[in-house]
N, C-alpha and C positions, 0 to 999 in steps of 0.2 A: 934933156927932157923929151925932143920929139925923138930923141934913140930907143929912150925906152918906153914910147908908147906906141911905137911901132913893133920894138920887140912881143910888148904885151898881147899886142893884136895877132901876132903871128904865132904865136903859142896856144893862144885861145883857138883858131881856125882846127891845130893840129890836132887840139885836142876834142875837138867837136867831130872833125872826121873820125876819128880813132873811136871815140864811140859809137856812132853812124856804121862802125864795117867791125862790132863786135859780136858777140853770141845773140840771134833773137828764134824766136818761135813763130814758125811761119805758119801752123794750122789757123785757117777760117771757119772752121766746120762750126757746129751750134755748141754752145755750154750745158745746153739740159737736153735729156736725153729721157725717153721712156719708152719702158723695154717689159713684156713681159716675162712671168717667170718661166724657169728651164730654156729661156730663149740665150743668145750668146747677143755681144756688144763688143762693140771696138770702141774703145777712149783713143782719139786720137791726139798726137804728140808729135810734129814734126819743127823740126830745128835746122839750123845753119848756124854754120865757125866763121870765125873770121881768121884771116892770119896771123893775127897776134894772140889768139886761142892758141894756144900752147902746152896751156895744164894738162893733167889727166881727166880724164871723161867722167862724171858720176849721172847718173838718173837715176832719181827716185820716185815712187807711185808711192804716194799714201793718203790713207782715208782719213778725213778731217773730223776731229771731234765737235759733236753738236753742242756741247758742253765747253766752256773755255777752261774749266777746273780740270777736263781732262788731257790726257796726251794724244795726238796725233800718233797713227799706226800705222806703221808699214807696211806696203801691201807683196811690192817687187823691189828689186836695187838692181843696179848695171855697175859695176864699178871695177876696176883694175883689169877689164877686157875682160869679165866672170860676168853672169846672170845670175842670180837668188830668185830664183821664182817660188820656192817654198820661205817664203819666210814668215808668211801670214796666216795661222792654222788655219784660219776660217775661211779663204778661198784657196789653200792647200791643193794645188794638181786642176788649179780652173784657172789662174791668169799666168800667163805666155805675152811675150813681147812680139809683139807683131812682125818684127824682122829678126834675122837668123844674127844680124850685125846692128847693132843699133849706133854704130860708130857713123854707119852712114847717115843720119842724120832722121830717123823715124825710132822717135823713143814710143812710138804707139804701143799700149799695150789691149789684149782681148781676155773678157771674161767670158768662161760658158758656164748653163747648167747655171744661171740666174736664181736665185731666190729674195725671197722678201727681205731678209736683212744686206743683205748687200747697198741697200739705195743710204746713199748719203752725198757727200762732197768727194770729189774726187783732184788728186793735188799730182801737177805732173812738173818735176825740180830737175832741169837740166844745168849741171856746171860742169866750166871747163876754165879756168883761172887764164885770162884777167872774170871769163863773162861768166854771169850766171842769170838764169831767166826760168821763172813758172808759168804752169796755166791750169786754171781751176774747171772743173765741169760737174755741175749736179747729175745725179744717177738715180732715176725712181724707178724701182723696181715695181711693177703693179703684175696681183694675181688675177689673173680672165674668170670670166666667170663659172661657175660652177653650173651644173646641166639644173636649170629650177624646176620646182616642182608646181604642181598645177594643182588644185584643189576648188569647190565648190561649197559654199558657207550657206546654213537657213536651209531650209525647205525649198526643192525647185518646183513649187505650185504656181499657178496664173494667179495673178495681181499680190502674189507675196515678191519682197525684195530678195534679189540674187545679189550675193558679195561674192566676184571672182579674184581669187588670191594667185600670187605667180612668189616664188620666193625661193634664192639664189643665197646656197649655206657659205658660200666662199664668194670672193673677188674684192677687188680695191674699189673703194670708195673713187668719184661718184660711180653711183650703179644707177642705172637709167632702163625702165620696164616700158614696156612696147605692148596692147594687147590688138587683135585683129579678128576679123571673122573673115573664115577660110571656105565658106558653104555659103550655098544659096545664093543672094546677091552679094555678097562679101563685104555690108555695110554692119556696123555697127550699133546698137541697137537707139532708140531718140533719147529715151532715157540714162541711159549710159553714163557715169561720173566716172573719170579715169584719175587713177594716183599714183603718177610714170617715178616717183622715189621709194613708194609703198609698194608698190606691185599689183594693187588691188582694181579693181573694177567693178563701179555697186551699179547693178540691174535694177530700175525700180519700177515697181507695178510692173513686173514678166507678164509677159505675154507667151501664146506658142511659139510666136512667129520668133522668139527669141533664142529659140532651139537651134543647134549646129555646132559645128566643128569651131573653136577658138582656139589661134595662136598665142603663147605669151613667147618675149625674146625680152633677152635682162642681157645685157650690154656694159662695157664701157671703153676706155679707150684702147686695150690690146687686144679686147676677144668678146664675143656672143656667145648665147648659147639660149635655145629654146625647148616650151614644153607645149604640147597637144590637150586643151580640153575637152571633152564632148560634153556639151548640157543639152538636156532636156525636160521643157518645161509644161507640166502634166495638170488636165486641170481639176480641180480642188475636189474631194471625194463627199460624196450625197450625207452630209452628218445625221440630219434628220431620218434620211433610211437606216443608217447605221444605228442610231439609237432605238428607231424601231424594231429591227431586226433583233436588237441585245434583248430589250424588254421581252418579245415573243418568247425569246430561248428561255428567259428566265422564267416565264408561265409556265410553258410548256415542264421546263423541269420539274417545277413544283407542282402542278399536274400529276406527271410520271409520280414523284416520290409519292403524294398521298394517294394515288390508287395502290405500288406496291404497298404502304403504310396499312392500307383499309383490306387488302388481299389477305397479311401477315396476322392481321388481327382475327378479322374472321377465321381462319384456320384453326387458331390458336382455342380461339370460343370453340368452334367445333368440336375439337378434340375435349375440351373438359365436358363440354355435354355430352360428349359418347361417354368418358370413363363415371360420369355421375349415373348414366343409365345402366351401364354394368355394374355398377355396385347397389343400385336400386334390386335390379335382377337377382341379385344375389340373396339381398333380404329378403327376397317374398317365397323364395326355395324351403322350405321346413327341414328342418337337420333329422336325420336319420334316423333309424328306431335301435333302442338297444335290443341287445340279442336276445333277451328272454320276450321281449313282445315280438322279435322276429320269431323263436320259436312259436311260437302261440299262433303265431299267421301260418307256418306252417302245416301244426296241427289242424289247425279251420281248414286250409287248403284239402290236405288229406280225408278230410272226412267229405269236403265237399264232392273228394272224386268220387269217396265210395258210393254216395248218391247218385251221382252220375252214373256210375257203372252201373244203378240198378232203373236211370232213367232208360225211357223209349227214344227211339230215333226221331221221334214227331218232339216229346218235350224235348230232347236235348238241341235240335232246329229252335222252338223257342229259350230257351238258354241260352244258348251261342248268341241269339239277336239282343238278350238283354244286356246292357251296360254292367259292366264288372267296374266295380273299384278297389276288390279285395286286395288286389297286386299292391305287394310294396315295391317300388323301385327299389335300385337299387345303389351305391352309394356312387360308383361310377356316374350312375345317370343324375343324381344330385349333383356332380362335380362337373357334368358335360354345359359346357355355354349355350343359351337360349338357340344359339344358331344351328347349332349344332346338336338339337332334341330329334329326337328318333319322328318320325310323322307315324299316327294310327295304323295300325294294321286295317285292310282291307275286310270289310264285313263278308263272313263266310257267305256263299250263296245256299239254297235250301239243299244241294245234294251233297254240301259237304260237312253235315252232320255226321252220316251215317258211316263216310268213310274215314271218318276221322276216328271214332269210336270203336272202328275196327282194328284201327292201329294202335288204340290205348292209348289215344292222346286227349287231355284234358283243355275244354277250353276256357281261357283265359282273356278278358277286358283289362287293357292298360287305358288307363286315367289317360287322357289325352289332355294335353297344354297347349294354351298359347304363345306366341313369339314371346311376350315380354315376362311369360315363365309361371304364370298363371293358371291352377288349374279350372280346363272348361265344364 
């Protein structure tokens, strides 16, 4: 009995060192990691053999399913003295084992050229028969942030409210907004609410003084990035003049319109009292004589010369002075416009009786008229 509880004892001891001096994973470094994107990472992976390691070598990297319905994927393998570094399309020509040999005992592997799907669990499977040993390490990939944009919300008039917006299209949660003034005294204004997960900054009751150069900066934990605003705050514009100003215009115009309106009309009246006066003119004109009473005035004519030719130089001085009406116009001069009526001839003086008479000229009285075609 105490044979074989001594034996017991000495079997248990061999078998406690023998696992004590077999395969273990000697990395300390941290389990989680956060990494931005396009940035590179090192998953580290460091091991030791023991001398009863004997098997062949296998190391595997693979990314753990968040899902347990699904299967783990292999990222990289090490196995029969070979690497597979292609054997994962999705990080395809981006993870490399960190040593040239990983027999030595650094199954480390690097990713470069990071992106947002990559972040999960990451499983590093070292065996080498009798030993086998893992180690697990989370992996977040976070996008920095993107350059934000700076904007100005409302009216920037005095005593109205300013909303300043800062607002980043990209980067990983949490995103954390910063705003600042960068002019003047570099304080921010008393009024001032800040909303550092909105991005926003409400101004209220602006003032001038609240004019100036503002930074925003949108943050989080792999990268920054800022935008430049200028505000300026203008104070409110004179309504009352403005509306007076509008009113004037609009008199003023309706003014202008009814004088052209009163110009247009008048003109218009003008002209039809000029063409009623020419057609008046025209009925007071007597229409012409037919041809056998024009002969017959001829005849009176002719006979009147031949008295004439047997008057003295003294009566035909008074002849000449007396008023003729026997003249008939003529049809032309019925068709000539009132404006255009011939004026009186000039009354002979007393010595051009005689020399008229000499030349055998008969004299003649035209009816004279006036403007509106009347005879006087």
């Amino acid at each position: 009995m105490d044979f074989s509880i001594s034996h017991l004892c000495s079997l248990l001891i061999i078998l406690i060192a023998g696992v004590a001096h077999c395969l273990e994973i000697t990395s300390q470094g941290p389990t989680s990691i956060e990494k931005a994107s396009s940035e590179s990472v090192k998953l580290d992976c460091q091991f030791s053999l023991a001398p009863e390691d004997s098997g062949p070598l296998d190391i595997e990297w693979s990314l753990l399913a968040s899902d347990n319905q699904k299967e783990d994927k292999v990222v990289i393998l090490y196995s029969g003295d070979r690497a597979y570094e292609d054997y994962y399309p999705a990080v395809k020509g981006r993870a490399h084992f960190n040593s040239a040999d990983p027999k030595n005992g650094d199954a480390s592997i690097n990713l470069t050229g990071l992106k947002s799907s990559d972040t999960g669990t990451y499983q590093c499977k070292v065996k080498k028969a009798p030993g086998i040993r893992s180690r697990k390490m989370l992996l977040t990939v976070m996008v920095r942030p993107s350059k934000p944009r700076c904007s100005a919300d409302g009216p920037t008039l005095e005593g109205r409210d300013v909303v300043l917006r800062c607002t980043s299209s990209e980067g990983t949660n949490p995103l954390q907004y910063t705003w600042e003034k960068t002019s003047d005294n570099k304080l921010l204004p008393a009024s001032a609410v800040l909303d550092p997960v909105g991005g926003t900054m409400n101004v209220r009751n602006a003032s001038t003084s609240s004019s100036g150069t503002y930074r925003c900066t949108a943050k989080n934990h792999v990268g920054m990035e800022e935008c430049i605003l200028q505000l300026g705050i203008t104070p409110p514009p004179n309504t009352a003049g403005i509306i007076a100003g509008a009113i004037i215009a609009v008199l003023l115009a309706l003014i202008i319109i009814a004088i052209i309106l009163f110009c247009c009309c008048r003109a218009r009246n003008r002209k039809k009292y000029e063409k009623e006066i020419s057609y008046e003119i025209r009925e007071d004109v007597p229409p012409p004589k037919s041809r056998v009473s024009t002969a017959r005035s001829f005849t009176s004519v002719g006979s009147q010369r031949s008295s004439l030719g047997s008057m003295s130089p003294s009566n035909l001085h008074e002849y000449a002075l007396k008023p003729q009406y026997d003249k008939i116009p003529s049809v032309e001069e019925y068709e000539r416009p009132p404006s255009h009526a011939p004026l009186p001839p000039p009354v002979a003086s007393k010595m051009a009786g005689p020399n008229l008479s000499r030349m055998g000229a008969i004299a003649v009285m035209i009816p004279a008229q006036n403007r509106d075609g009347s005879i006087v």
